[in-house]
C-alpha positions in Angstrom: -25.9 1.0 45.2 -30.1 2.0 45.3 -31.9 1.8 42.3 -31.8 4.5 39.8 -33.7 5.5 36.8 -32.1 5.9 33.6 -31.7 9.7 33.6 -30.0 9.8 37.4 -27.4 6.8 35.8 -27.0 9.5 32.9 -26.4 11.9 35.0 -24.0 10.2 37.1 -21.9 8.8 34.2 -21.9 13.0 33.5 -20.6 13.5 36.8 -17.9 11.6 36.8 -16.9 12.5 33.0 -15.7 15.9 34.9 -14.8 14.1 38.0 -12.2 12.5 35.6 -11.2 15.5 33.8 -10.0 17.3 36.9 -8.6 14.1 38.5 -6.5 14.0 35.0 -5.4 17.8 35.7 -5.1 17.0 39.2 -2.7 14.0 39.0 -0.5 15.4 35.7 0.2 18.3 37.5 1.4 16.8 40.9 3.2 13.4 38.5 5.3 16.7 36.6 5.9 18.5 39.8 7.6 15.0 41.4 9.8 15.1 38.1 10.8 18.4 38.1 11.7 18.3 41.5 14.1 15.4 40.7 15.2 17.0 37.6 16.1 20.0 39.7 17.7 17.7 42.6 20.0 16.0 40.2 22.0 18.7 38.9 25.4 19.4 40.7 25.5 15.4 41.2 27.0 12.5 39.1 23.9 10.5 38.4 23.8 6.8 37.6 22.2 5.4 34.0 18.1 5.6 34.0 16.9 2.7 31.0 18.8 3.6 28.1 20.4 6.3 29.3 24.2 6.0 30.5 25.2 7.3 33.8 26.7 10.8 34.0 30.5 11.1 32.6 33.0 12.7 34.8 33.9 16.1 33.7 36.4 17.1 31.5 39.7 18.1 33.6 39.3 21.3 31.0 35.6 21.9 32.5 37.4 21.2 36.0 39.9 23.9 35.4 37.0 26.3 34.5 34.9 25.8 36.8 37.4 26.6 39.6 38.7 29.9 37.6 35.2 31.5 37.4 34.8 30.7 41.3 32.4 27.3 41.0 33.2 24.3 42.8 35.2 21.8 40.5 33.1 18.7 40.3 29.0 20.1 40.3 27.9 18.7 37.0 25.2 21.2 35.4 25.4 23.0 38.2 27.4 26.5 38.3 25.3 29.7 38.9 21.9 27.9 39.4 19.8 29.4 36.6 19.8 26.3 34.4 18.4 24.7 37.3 15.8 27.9 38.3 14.7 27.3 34.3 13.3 23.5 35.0 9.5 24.3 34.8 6.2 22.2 34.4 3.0 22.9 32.9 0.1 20.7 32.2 -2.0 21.5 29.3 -5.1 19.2 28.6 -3.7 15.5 29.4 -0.3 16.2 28.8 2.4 17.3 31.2 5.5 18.9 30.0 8.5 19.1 32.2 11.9 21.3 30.5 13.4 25.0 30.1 13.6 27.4 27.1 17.1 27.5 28.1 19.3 26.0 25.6 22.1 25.0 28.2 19.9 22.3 29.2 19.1 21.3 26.1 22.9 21.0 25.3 23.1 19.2 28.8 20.7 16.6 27.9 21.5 15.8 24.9 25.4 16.5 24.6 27.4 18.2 22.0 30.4 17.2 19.7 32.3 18.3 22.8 30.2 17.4 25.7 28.5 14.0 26.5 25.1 14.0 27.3 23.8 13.6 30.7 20.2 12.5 30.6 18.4 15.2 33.4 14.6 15.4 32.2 14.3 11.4 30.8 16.7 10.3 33.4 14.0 11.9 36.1 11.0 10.7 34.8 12.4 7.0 34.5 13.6 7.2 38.4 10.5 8.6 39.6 8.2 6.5 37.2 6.4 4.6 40.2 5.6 7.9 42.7 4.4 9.3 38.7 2.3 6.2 38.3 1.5 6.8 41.7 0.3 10.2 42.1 -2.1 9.9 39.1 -3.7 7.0 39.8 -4.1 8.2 43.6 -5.8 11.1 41.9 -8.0 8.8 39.8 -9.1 6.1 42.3 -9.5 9.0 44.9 -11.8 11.2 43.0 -13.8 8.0 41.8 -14.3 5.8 44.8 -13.1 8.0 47.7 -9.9 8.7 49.5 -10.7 5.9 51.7 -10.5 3.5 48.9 -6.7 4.5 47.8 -4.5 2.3 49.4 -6.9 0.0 50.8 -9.6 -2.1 49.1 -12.4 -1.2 46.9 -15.8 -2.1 48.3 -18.0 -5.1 46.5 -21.2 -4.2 45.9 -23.9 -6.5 47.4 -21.0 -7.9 49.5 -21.8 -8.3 53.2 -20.1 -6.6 55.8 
């Protein structure tokens, strides 16, 4: 690295404060977009347990029955017109990413009813997908930092020789 006075380090260490401010935006949005995509994949599909969360129960032969008298395939878990699944949306704000739906199926879906069981579809995504989450932002973070050419490989040592 060549020598620098005090007010180019300052300004440096201001550079990267907004490098790492977009790199933050930058890597929450593409970490919420890999778990909404999952979230959305799941539905329709029996999905094992994710950490605490139990794997998906079978339907009720009831739900069955219902299914296949409004024209939906018997055995799609969450899954019956597609709009709970259309409503799975992300959004970063600062340096938080949100992942959900403001519909209230979901919510019901996620975390069960006195009739229903819950099947874990926004936690049970983000614990299945932690390492391509952990992933993405940190490729964001070491890429905006040290270079593209640095993710994946090896970081440079300075004063090392080549």
């Amino acid at each position: 690295m060549p020598d620098m006075s005090l007010p180019e380090f300052a300004g440096l260490l201001a550079s990267m404060a907004g490098e790492i401010e977009h790199a933050a935006h930058e890597g929450l949005d593409q970490a919420a977009k890999i778990v909404e995509h999952e979230a959305k994949t799941e539905l329709g599909h029996y999905q094992q347990g994710a950490g605490p969360f139990a794997p998906w129960a079978e339907l009720a032969d009831s739900t069955k029955d219902d299914r296949v008298r409004q024209g939906y395939p018997e055995n799609e878990p969450g899954l019956r017109s597609g709009a709970m699944r259309g409503g799975i949306q992300h959004v970063v704000q600062g340096r938080t990413a949100y992942v959900g739906s403001d519909d209230d199926k979901l919510v019901y879906f996620e975390l069960g009813t006195v009739k229903q069981p819950p099947r874990a579809v926004l936690a049970g995504s983000l614990i299945r997908k932690t390492d391509a989450v952990v992933h993405a932002v940190g490729h964001h973070f070491v890429g905006r930092l040290f270079g593209e050419e640095v993710v994946g490989g090896s970081m440079p040592i300075a004063g090392a020789e080549d």
